[in-house]
Phi, psi and omega in degrees: 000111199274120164279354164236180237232085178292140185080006165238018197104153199295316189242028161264130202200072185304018177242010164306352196266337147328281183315327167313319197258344181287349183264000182265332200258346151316300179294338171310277165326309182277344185277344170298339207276325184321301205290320159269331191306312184268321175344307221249002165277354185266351212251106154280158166248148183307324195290330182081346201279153185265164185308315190281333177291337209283308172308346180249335184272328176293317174300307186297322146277012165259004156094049179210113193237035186224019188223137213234172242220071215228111197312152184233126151330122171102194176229160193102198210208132143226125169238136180274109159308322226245322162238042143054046165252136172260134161218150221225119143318190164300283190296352143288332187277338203237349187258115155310096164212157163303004123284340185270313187282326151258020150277310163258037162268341182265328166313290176316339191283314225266312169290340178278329166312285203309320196281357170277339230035032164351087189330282184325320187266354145276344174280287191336316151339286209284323201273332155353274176298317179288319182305307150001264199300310199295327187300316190302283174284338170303333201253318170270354190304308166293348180273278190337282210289342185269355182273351191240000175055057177220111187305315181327302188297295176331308166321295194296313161312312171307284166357300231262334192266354170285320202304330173287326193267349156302323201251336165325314191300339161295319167305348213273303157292338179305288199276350156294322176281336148333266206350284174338290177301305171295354170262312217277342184263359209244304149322329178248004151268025191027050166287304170267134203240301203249159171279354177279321191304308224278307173310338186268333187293310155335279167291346141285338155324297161289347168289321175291324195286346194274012186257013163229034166257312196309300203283346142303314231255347148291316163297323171294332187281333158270348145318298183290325172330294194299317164333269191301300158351285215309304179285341170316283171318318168321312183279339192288000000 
């Protein structure tokens, strides 16, 4: 997000106030999920199982034995399509809690998806390199036209940032459906036992989902940025 403003003055630009507000509802989003995230590391479960057990019993009960299990440098959670791998900090990997067992049961959502073939996380595949190439080249691509006064390229810098927020927008059904498959698995492996575990497991999910809502509604908000700039010049 380019901070100044052509065509309001090199360094007056009223339409910062976007940026402003899409880093506000960024930092928002991440520091609640930070907030629940550690609430519920401190909250154990009657089951005892850690976060690496959750990843072999959830799988195994989905009948998915090809996907392997590997500690992450750092912090966080992931899962790799492309050699079918989970990988778990330390402290997930090794902790009984109600963060650890839900974060990596939304991994397994995520390995349960690839292995149904989920549609949406096959568009993401495919949509995946151009969102690349797109992220990458929109902003300057949109500086050009506006420093050359050339509308074509300003579309195409426009174009090229929906093409992000499009696929924000994908993500989107992925990581709900995950969710989803990881309350419903983590209860019916008695992973999860009682309904306060079960209410916690929920929140944190949901605390997770909300950073990637936060982050469509920043990218939409440098969309219309990008937007109001174009007419802006226009009018000049």
């Amino acid at each position: 997000m380019f901070p100044f403003g052509f065509g309001y003055g090199w360094y007056y630009d009223p339409t910062y106030v976007l940026v402003i507000l899409a880093a506000v509802i960024a930092l928002a989003a991440s520091g609640y999920c930070s907030s629940v995230m550690r609430k519920y590391s401190r909250v154990g479960l009657f089951s005892r199982v850690t976060g690496g057990q959750t990843v072999q019993e959830v799988l195994h009960a989905a009948g998915i034995y090809d996907v392997g299990l590997y500690p992450l440098s750092g912090s966080g959670s992931s899962f790799y399509r492309y050699d079918k791998t989970i990988h778990l900090s330390a402290d997930l990997l090794n902790q009984s809690s109600v963060t650890a067992a839900a974060t990596a049961a939304h991994e397994c959502g995520h390995a349960m998806q690839h292995a149904a073939g989920y549609l949406p996380n096959r568009i993401i595949t495919v949509i995946n390199p151009v969102m690349q190439i797109s992220s990458g080249a929109a902003i300057p691509i949109f500086i050009l036209g506006l420093i050359f006064s050339l509308r074509p390229l300003q579309t195409l810098g426009i174009l090229l940032f929906a093409v992000v927020v499009v696929f924000q927008l994908m993500t989107l059904p992925s990581e709900f459906n995950a969710s989803r498959r990881a309350v419903a698995m983590l209860k019916s492996t008695g992973i999860v036992q009682t309904k306060e575990e079960e209410q916690g497991v929920r929140r944190v999910l949901v605390a997770a989902g909300l950073t990637y809502v936060a982050a469509l509604a920043g990218a939409l908000l440098q969309l219309l940025r990008l937007i109001i700039l174009a007419g802006g010049r226009d009018r000049d």
